[in-house]
C-alpha positions as CSV (number, residue, x, y, z in Angstrom):
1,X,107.5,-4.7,29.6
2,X,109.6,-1.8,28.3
3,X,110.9,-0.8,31.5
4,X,114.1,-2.0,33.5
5,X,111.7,-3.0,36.6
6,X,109.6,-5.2,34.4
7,X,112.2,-6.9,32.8
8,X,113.9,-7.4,36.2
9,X,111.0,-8.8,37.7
10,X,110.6,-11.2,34.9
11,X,114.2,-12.8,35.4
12,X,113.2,-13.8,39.0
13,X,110.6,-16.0,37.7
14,X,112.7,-17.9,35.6
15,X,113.6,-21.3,36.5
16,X,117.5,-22.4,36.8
17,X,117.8,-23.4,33.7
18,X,116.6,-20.3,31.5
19,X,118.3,-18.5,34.1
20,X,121.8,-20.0,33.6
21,X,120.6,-19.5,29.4
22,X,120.1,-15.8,30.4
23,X,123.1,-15.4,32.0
24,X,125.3,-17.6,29.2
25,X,124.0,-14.5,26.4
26,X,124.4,-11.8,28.8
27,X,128.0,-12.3,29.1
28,X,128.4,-13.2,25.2
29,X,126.6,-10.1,25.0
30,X,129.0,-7.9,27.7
31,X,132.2,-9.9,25.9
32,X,130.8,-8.9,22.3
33,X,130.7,-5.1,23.0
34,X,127.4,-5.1,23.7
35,X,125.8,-6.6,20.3
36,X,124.0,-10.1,20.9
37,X,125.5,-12.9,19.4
38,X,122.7,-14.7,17.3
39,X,120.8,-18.2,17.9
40,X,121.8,-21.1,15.7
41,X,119.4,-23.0,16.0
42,X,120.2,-25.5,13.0
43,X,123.9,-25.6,13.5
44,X,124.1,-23.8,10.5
45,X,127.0,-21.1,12.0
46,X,128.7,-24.1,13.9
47,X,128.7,-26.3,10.5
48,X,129.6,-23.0,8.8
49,X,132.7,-22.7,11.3
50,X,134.3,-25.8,11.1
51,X,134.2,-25.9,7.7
52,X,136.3,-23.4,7.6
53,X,138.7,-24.5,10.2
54,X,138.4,-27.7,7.7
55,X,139.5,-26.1,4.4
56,X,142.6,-23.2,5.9
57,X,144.4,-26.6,7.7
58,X,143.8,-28.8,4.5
59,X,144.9,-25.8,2.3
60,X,148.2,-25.6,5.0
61,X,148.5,-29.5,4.1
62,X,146.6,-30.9,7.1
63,X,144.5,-33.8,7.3
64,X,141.1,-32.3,8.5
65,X,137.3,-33.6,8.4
66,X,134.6,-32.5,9.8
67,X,133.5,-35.7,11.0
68,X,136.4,-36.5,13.3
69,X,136.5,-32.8,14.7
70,X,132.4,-33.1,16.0
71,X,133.9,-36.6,17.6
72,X,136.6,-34.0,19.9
73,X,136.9,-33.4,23.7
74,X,137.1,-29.8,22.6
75,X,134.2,-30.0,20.0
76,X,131.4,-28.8,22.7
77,X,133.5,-25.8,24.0
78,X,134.4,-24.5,20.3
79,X,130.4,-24.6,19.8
80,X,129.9,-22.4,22.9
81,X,132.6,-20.2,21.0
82,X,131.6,-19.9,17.7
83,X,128.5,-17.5,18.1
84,X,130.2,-14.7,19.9
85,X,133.4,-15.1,17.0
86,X,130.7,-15.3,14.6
87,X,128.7,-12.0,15.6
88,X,132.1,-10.2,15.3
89,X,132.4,-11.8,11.7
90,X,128.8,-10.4,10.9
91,X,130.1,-7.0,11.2
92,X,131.7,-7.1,8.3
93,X,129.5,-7.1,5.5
94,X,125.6,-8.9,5.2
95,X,126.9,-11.7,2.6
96,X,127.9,-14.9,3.8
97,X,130.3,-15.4,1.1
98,X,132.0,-12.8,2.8
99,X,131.7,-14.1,6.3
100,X,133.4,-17.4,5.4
101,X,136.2,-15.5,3.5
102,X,136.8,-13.1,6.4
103,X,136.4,-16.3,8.9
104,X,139.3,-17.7,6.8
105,X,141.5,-15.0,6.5
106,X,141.4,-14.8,10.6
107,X,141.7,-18.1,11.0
108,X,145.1,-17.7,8.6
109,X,146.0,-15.1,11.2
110,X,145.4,-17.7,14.2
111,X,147.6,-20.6,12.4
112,X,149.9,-18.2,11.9
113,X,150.3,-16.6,15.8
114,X,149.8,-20.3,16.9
115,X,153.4,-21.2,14.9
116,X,155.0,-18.0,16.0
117,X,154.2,-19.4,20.0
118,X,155.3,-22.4,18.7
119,X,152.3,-24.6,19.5
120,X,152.0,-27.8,17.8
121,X,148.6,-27.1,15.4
122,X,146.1,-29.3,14.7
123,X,142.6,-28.8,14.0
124,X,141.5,-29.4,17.8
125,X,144.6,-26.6,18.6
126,X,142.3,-24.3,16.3
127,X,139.0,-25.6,17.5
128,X,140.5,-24.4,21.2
129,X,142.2,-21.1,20.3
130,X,139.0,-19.9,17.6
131,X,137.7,-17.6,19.8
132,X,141.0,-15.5,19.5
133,X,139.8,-14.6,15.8
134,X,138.5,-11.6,16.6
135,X,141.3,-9.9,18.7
136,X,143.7,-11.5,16.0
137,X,142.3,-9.8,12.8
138,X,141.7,-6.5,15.4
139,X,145.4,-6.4,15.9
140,X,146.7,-7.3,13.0
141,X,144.4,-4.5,10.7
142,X,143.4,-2.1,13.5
143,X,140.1,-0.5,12.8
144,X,139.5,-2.3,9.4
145,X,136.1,-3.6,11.3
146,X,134.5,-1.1,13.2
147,X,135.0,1.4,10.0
148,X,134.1,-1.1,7.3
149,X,137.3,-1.6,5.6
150,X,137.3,-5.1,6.0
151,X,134.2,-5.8,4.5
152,X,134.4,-3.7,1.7
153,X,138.0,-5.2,0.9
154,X,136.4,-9.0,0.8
155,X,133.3,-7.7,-1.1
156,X,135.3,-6.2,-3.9
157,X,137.9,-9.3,-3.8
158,X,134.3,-11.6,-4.2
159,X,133.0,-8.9,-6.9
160,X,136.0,-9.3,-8.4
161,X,136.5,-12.9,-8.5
162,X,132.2,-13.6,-9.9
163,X,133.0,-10.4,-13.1
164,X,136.3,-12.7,-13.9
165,X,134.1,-16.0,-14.0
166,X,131.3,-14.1,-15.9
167,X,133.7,-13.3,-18.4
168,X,134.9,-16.5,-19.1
169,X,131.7,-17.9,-19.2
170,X,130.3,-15.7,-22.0
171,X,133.3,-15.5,-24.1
């Protein structure tokens, strides 16, 4: 099944609904410059997500749980959102640490753009506008992702951050 043929032939057998779930990741796929965003099977990236949604609007002095943002209107289409934001996100660097600090930092960015429009935030506001993170952090450090910068910014800042705690630790 190597060939274009084969694998056309193969998407006519497919019922509607694989069909309509091959068609869903081949336009996350065309609208992530052609790299697939990942399964999440266990919810891990969508848990992963809001979390951080959670701690950037209770760190700006919002109310936010996670509980009442599953319980949204807009809770199932930020879950359609999150894989493609997330597969941008993985370009960064391999560490998750990372991810969640580079998912932050954009979603700074976002809060901030959001005020500038003058939108009234709230978590749902960011649960609806999340999958502008990736054009936000694009514009606002152009080329800091495709070339690595970005990653290798947060992975110092977390290097950084564990040698200072080692430090204290053993002294």
């Amino acid at each position: 099944m190597n060939t274009i043929t084969d694998i056309l032939s193969r998407v006519s057998q497919l019922n509607g609904t694989d069909r309509a779930k091959l068609l869903q990741q081949m336009k996350a796929y065309v609208a992530n410059g052609g790299n697939s965003a990942q399964e999440d099977p266990n919810g891990t990236d969508i848990t992963m997500a809001l979390r951080c949604i959670c701690d950037v609007m209770k760190d700006l002095g919002f109310d936010a749980f996670e509980n009442q943002c599953r319980r949204q209107y807009s809770y199932r289409a930020f879950t359609d959102k999150v894989p493609v934001v997330l597969t941008f996100i993985r370009r960064t660097s391999t560490r998750r640490v990372v991810h969640r600090a580079v998912l932050k930092f954009g979603l700074r960015l976002l809060y901030q753009e959001l005020m500038r429009a003058g939108y009234p935030v709230s978590v749902v506001t960011m649960m609806g506008h999340f999958h502008r993170v990736p054009s936000i952090i694009n514009r606002s450090l152009p080329g800091y992702v495709q070339s690595g910068l970005l990653g290798a910014i947060f992975e110092e800042q977390h290097h950084a951050r564990s040698e200072r705690s080692r430090k204290r630790v053993s002294v």
